[in-house]
Each structure stands twice: as structure tokens, then as C-alpha cells.
N, C-alpha and C positions, 0 to 999 in steps of 0.2 A: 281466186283472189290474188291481189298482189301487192307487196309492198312497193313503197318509192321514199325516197329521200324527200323532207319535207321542209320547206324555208316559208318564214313568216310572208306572206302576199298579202303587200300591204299599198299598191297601187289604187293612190283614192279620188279619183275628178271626180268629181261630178261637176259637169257640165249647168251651167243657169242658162237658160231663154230669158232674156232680159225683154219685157214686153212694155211699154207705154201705154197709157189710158189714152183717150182722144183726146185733147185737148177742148176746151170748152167753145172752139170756133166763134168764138165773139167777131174776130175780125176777119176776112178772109183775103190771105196776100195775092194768091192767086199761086199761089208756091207748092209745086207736087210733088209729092213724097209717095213711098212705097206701102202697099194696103195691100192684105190677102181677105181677097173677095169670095163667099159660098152663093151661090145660085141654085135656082133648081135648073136642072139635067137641059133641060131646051131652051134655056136662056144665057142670051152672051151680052156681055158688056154693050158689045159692039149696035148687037139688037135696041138696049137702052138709051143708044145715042150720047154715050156718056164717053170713049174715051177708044182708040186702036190699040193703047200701050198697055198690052198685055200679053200674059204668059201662063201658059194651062201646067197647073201642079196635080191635081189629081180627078180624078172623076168616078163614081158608084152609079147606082142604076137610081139613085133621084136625085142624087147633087152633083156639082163639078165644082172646083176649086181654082180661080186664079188668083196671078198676079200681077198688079195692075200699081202703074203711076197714075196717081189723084190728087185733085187738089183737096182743100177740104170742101167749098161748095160740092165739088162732085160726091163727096162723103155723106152727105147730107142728103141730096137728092136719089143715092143708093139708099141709104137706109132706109128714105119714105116707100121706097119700091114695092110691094108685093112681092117680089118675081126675086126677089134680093134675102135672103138670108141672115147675113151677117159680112160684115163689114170690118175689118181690127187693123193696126198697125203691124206691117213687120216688124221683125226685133232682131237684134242683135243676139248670139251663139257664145258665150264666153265660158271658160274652164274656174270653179273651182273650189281647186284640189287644195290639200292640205297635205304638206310635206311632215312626215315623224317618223322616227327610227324607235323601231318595237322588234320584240323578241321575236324566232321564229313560230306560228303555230295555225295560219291560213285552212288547208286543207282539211288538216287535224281534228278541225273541231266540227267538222258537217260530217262525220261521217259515223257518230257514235252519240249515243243520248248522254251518256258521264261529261261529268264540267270537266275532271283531269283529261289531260291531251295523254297519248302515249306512241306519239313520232311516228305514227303510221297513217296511213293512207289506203281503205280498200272498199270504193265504191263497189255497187251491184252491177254495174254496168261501165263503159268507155263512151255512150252516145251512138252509137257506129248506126250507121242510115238514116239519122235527123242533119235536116242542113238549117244554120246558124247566120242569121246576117244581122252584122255586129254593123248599128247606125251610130255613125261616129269620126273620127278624123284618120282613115283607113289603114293601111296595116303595108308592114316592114316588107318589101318581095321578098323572098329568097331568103328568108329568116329559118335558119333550121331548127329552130325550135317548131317548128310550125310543120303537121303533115298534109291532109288534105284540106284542101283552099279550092273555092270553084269561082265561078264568075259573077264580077262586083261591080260597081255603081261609084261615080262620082258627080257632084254636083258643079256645075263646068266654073260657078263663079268660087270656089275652091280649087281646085287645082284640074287638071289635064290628066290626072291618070290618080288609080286608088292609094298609091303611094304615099305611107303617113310619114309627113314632115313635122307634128309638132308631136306625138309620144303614147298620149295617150287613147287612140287606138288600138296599137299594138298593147301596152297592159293592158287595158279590159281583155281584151283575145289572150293573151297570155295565160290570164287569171283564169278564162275558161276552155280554154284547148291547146294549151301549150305541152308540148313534153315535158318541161321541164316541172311547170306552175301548176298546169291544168287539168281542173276538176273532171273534164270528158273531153280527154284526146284525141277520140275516134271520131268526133262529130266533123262537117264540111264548114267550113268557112266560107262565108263572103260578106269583104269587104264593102261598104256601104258610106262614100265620104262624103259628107255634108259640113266639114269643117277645115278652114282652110289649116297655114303651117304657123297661126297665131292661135289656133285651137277657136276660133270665127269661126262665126255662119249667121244663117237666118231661118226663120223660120220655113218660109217658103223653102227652102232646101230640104230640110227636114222632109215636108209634105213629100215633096219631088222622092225625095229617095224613098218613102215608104209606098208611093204609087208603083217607083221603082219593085219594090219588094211583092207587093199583089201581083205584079205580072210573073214574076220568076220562081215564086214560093213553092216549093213543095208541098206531097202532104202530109210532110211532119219537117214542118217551121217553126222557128224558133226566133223573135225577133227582140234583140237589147235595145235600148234607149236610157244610155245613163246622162241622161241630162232633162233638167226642168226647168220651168220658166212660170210666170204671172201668166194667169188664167189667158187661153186662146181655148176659145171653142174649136176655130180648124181644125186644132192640132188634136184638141180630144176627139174628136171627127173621125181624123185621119185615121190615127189607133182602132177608135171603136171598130170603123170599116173594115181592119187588116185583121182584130179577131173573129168579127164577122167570117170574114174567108176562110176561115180556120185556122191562122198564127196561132201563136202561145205569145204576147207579147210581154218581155219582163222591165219595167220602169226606178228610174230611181225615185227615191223618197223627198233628195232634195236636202243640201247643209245648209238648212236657215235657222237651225233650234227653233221652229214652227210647226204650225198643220201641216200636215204636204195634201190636203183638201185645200187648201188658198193654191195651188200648183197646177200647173199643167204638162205633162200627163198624168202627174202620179194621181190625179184627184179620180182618172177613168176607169173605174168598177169592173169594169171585164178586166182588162192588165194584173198583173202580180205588181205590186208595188213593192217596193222593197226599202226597210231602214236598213243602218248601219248599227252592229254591236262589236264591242273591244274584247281582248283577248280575255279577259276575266268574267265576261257574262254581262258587261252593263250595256245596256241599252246606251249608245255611244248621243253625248248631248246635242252635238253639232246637229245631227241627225234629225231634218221633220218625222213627227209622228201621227197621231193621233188615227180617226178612223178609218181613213183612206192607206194606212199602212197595211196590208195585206201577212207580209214575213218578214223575217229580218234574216243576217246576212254579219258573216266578217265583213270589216270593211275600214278597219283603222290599222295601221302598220303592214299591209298587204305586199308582199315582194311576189313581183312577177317580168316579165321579159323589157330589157328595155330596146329602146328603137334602133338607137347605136353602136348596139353594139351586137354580135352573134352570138358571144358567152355571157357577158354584161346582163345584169338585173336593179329592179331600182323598186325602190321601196313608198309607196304612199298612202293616203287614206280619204275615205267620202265615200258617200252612199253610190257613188260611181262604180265603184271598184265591190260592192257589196251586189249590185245586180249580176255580174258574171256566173257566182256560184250560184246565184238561184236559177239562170238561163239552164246551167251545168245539171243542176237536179231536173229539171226539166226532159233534156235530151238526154238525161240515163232513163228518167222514166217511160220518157215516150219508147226507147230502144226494146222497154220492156215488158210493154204494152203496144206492139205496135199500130194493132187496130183499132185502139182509140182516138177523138176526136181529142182538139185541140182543149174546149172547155175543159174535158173530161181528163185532160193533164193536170189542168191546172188545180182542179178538184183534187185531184190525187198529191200533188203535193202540198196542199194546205192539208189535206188527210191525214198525210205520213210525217208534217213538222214536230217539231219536236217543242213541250209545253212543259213549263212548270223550270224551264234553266235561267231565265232572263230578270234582270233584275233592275232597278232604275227606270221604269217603263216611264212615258209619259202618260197623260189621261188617256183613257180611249185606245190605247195604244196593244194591238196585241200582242199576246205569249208565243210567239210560232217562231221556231228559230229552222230554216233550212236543213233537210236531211237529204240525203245520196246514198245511205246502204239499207236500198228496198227491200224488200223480200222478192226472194226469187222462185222459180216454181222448184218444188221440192223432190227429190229423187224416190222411190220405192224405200218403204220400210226395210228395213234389214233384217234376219235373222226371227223370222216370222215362225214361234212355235206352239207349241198345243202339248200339257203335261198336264196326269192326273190331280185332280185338289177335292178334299175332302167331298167336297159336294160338288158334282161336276166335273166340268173341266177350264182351265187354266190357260187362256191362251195370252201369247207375251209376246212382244217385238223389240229391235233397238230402232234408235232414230236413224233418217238416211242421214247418208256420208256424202261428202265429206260433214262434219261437224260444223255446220251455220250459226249467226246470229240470230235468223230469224224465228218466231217464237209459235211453235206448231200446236195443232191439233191435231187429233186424227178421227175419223166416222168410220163404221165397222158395221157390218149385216152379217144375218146367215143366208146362205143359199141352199135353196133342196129343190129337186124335183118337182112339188108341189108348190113353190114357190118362194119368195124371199122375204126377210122380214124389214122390216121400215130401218132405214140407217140412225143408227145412234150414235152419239158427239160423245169423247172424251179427251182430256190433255193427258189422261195417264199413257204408258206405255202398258197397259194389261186389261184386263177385263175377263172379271169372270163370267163363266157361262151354265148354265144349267141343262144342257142339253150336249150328246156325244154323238148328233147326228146330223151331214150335211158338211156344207164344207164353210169357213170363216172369213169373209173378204176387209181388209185393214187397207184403208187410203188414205195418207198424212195429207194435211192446210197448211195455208197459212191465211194471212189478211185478203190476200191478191191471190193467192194458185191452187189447185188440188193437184199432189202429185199420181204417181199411176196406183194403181189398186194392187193390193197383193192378196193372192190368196192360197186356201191350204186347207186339206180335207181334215176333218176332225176327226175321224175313223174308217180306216179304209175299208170298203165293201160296202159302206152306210150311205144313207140316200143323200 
């Protein structure tokens, strides 16, 4: 375990997909606008006779995704299609954040179930062999707060290279793998920009860069999306598809003081959705909630890296900034489980959240606040002995070392020659025995591990 110096991380975008309804096409100018088109897999625009002006954003093994200038006639005559899916406007990518200066206490508080903070920092893990691709407005080069970074994505109507010019990429990344900020420093980075140096974008970018992401993902991926928007099916599409593949994808909740079910993505069921809570425990208001909230998360007063500076830190808040730490609990867990699937992360940490701290909820809204100090597998009992007792005998151990948070068990048999008897559960350190013959095997638990078995003859020369 290890301590670190700890500053409130209070970097909070959250990102809106600003989406439009169709308009009611009463009149049709002939005037074409941009529409992100689903198809099934063998069907193209082109096939329909509807239009050349397009651009392929993703594709699974029964849909493809483009993007397409239409007028709205052509909207219309897609929609009637069979062959045609779903039909939406593109939208606009906009940032936003909430600027507040709050005490220090970010890290602090995901790492222990007590409301009191006590200035430390000592996750189970660092992330070290999950790689992380932060979808967003890309990340600072050559920022030394930053270790391992692999290779990223930009969406060309953004910029020419992953290079974040408007800030907040770099905090989210900061808040989850910064030396200085960050929840799991050991994890890989990659940059993922879908947002120009206005913190813009569109939807269609979005898709692009998570198409992006299925091609390159490892398999222990980790994918943020702190940013929401008015219901797109594509977009819930998209996601559903990338945890399909095996992602872990962690979503924001969204600052509308609303459902983040009227949202997209946070409304998509496989995702971690994630709200925002304040340094005190309230379920922060700004923050959608209701059932489509999965955990919650610091996410107001958050200080993490800023983009201009190499020493420099900047402080904000929004459900933006509250998805990092959950991505962060994610790639500790996965580092510590490595053979498990992606679902099966995410199971584990709605498992391991921590219930009954949260206070202010909204309706529907769950108790599950972020946790990062797992339990870890447990070392050999210590000091495993066997001393006469009235009746019997007397066998005692100490807990392994070093001296953890985690909260043990241990299972114990006899073993003889003739064979051994069924494993019995106890939390004590002792257990008495009625028998001085054979030898006594003691293996400590936890939630997640068995550590190695220890054992020790009960009388020597005895069977």
C-alpha cells in the first residue's frame, strides 16, 4: 500500500449531446442536413437510390451505421424502408462543466467505507495491464503527469492530431491516471478525440471513435464517455455493441437535475452509469438520477491536471469528472481479476460499492457510492499452533501480514491417512478440536480470494 498527497479533484464537464427531434416535415425545402442512418449489414444508402453523400461510422455483424446528407423527403422515404432501421438527426457535442472551488478530498473518499476522509490514498491495485480509451477532447502530449499512453483516435472534423486544445480531456485523464490526481496510474492511455478545441463535436464522431475503439481494444478495455445527450438510438447502439465485444463502458449520468433514462447513453443498461456526489455525502442536485443511475462518484470540486500547464491544476465539477473514478475502480479490479470478462467487472464492482453513505438521493436513485480498495488475495496464516485444552486440543493462528483492510475468514479440516474430514468455516482465529490425531490444514478468505493453506501435525508419530 502506499500513501500520496491528496488535492480535492474537482474537474467536472460533463459533456451534453445536444440532439433535435425531426421536425414535423410539413413542408419540404429541399434543404439537406446531416442524419446518422442504421441499416441492416447488406444494405447501403446507395442500394436505396436515396443519396452518394455518405460516410460509414460503424458496422457489427447485422447493422452498419452511416452518415448521410438528406433532405427531409429523403427522411421520410428512409424511414418507410424495411431495409432501414432508424433514421435521427446529428447533433451537436457541447461541454457543460460547472466551475466551484471546494476543499481538498477526491481520491479520499473512494477508498474507505467511513464518511470521515483521513488524507490518504491506498487503493488495491494501480490498473497495471488494462488499457483505457478516454472518448473525449484528447489529451496534453508530453504532459508528465502522464506515464503510459498508447495509440489514439481523432475524429478528422476535430482536429489533425489527439492533441487537447480545449482542457477537458486531459482532467478526465488526469482524475483517472495521473501521477499526480490519478485513481489508477498504471493503466495505458489512449486518447480518443471526438471533440474539437470549442469542446464540439457530433454525434457521428462519437460513433467513429467507438468503431474506432472495437478495432483496437484489448481484452481488458476500459472505455469513458463523460458526455450525454437527448435520446439517439445509434448512439445507445454503438455502446451496447462495444460491451458486446467485451468493454467495460463507464457513462456519465448527465447535469440536467433529471432522469438520466431521458439520456443517451446513460439510459444503456449494460454501461456503469454513473452520478455525481459532494464532498459531504449528498447525492450532488445538478446530477440526473433516477433508475438508469447504476453508482455514483465524486464529482463536484474535483482538482485534476490542467492542459496548460505541466505543474498547473484546475479544479471543477459534473457528472463528467465523477465517471473517471469509476473507469479507475474498474481497471483496479480488472488488474485483479485478470481472467475475468468484462460484464463480470462490472458485476463486481456494483458488488464491492459501498451502501448506506449517500444521502439526498433522488427517487429510484441508487445507494452505491464507488469503491477501489478490493480485497486482495490473502497471504498464509501466521503463527499456526496446536496447545493442550481441557478437552482436546487447542489449535490458534494470527492473521496473515502484513495487517489488511480486508475482512477474513478462514475454512480448516483434518487430514489423516484414512482420509479428511469436510472443511468447516469460521471468522474466529481458533477452533477447538476433540481429536489429537492427524495433522490440522487452516486456509484464510476473503470475498474474492482463498489464500494458501497452512498446515501442522497435531501430534507427532499420529496418523
Amino acid at each position: 500500500m502506499w500513501q500520496r498527497r491528496t488535492f480535492v479533484v474537482g474537474l467536472v464537464l460533463a459533456l451534453v449531446l445536444l440532439s433535435d427531434a425531426f421536425p414535423a416535415l410539413a413542408d419540404d425545402s429541399g434543404t439537406e442536413a446531416a442524419r446518422i442512418v442504421v441499416l441492416a449489414r447488406d444494405t447501403s444508402i446507395q442500394q436505396l437510390g436515396r443519396t452518394n453523400r455518405t460516410q460509414s461510422l460503424a458496422q457489427d455483424r447485422t447493422t452498419k451505421t452511416v452518415a448521410a446528407q438528406l433532405t427531409d423527403r429523403e427522411v421520410r422515404e428512409l424511414q418507410a424502408d424495411p431495409d432501414v432501421i432508424s433514421v435521427e438527426n446529428d447533433g451537436p457535442v457541447q461541454m457543460a462543466g460547472i466551475t466551484e472551488r471546494k476543499p481538498p478530498w477526491g481520491l479520499d473518499r473512494i477508498d474507505q467505507r467511513r464518511t470521515e476522509l483521513n488524507n490518504r490514498y491506498r487503493p488495491s491495485e494501480t490498473g497495471r495491464g488494462v488499457d483505457v480509451f478516454v472518448v473525449d477532447s484528447g489529451l496534453t502530449p508530453g504532459h508528465p503527469d502522464f506515464g503510459s499512453t498508447g495509440e489514439g483516435y481523432v475524429w478528422p472534423e476535430t482536429g489533425d492530431t489527439t492533441e487537447d486544445c480545449n482542457g477537458h480531456g486531459t482532467h478526465v485523464t488526469g482524475i483517472l491516471a495521473s501521477q499526480r490526481f490519478g485513481a489508477a496510474p498504471g493503466v495505458r492511455i489512449h486518447p480518443v478525440r471526438v471533440l474539437d478545441c470549442q469542446g464540439s463535436g457530433t454525434y457521428k464522431g462519437v460513433l467513429a471513435g467507438l468503431q474506432w475503439v472495437r478495432e483496437h481494444m484489448t481484452r481488458r478495455s476500459v472505455v469513458t464517455l463523460s458526455l450525454t445527450g437527448d435520446g439517439s438510438s445509434a448512439l445507445d447502439r454503438g455502446v451496447r455493441e462495444l460491451v458486446a465485444a467485451g468493454a467495460v463502458v463507464v457513462t456519465a449520468a448527465g447535469n440536467a437535475g433529471g432522469d438520466a433514462c431521458d439520456y443517451s447513453p446513460a439510459r444503456v443498461s449494460e454501461a456503469l452509469t454513473v452520478g455525481a456526489t459532494t464532498r459531504r455525502g449528498e447525492y450532488w442536485d445538478v446530477s440526473n438520477g433516477g433508475s438508469c443511475v447504476d453508482i455514483s462518484a465524486p464529482g463536484v470540486g474535483i482538482v485534476s491536471t490542467d492542459w496548460r500547464s505541466a505543474t498547473g491544476a484546475k479544479k471543477e465539477s459534473g457528472t463528467s469528472m465523477a465517471v473517471p473514478h469509476v473507469a479507475a475502480a474498474s481497471a483496479i479490479y480488472w488488474a485483479l481479476h485478470k481472467g475475468r470478462s468484462g460484464p463480470r467487472v462490472t458485476r463486481g464492482i456494483l458488488d464491492h460499492a459501498t451502501t448506506g453513505r449517500l444521502s439526498q438521493l433522488p427517487p429510484e436513485t441508487t445507494d452505491a457510492l464507488v469503491f477501489v480498495a478490493f480485497p486482495t488475495r490473502p497471504g498464509p496464516v501466521k503463527r499456526l499452533r496446536v496447545t493442550p485444552a481441557s478437552e482436546g486440543t487447542l489449535v490458534r493462528w494470527s492473521r496473515p501480514g502484513p495487517r489488511g483492510r480486508d475482512q477474513l475468514s478462514y475454512r480448516w479440516r483434518i487430514e489423516r491417512r484414512s482420509g479428511s474430514t469436510q472443511w468447516s468455516r469460521t471468522t474466529l482465529r481458533r477452533v477447538q478440536l476433540d481429536t489429537v490425531r492427524g495433522r490440522v490444514v487452516v486456509q484464510p478468505m476473503n470475498s474474492d480470494f482463498r489464500g494458501p493453506a497452512t498446515s501442522l501435525s497435531l501430534r507427532t508419530g499420529d496418523d
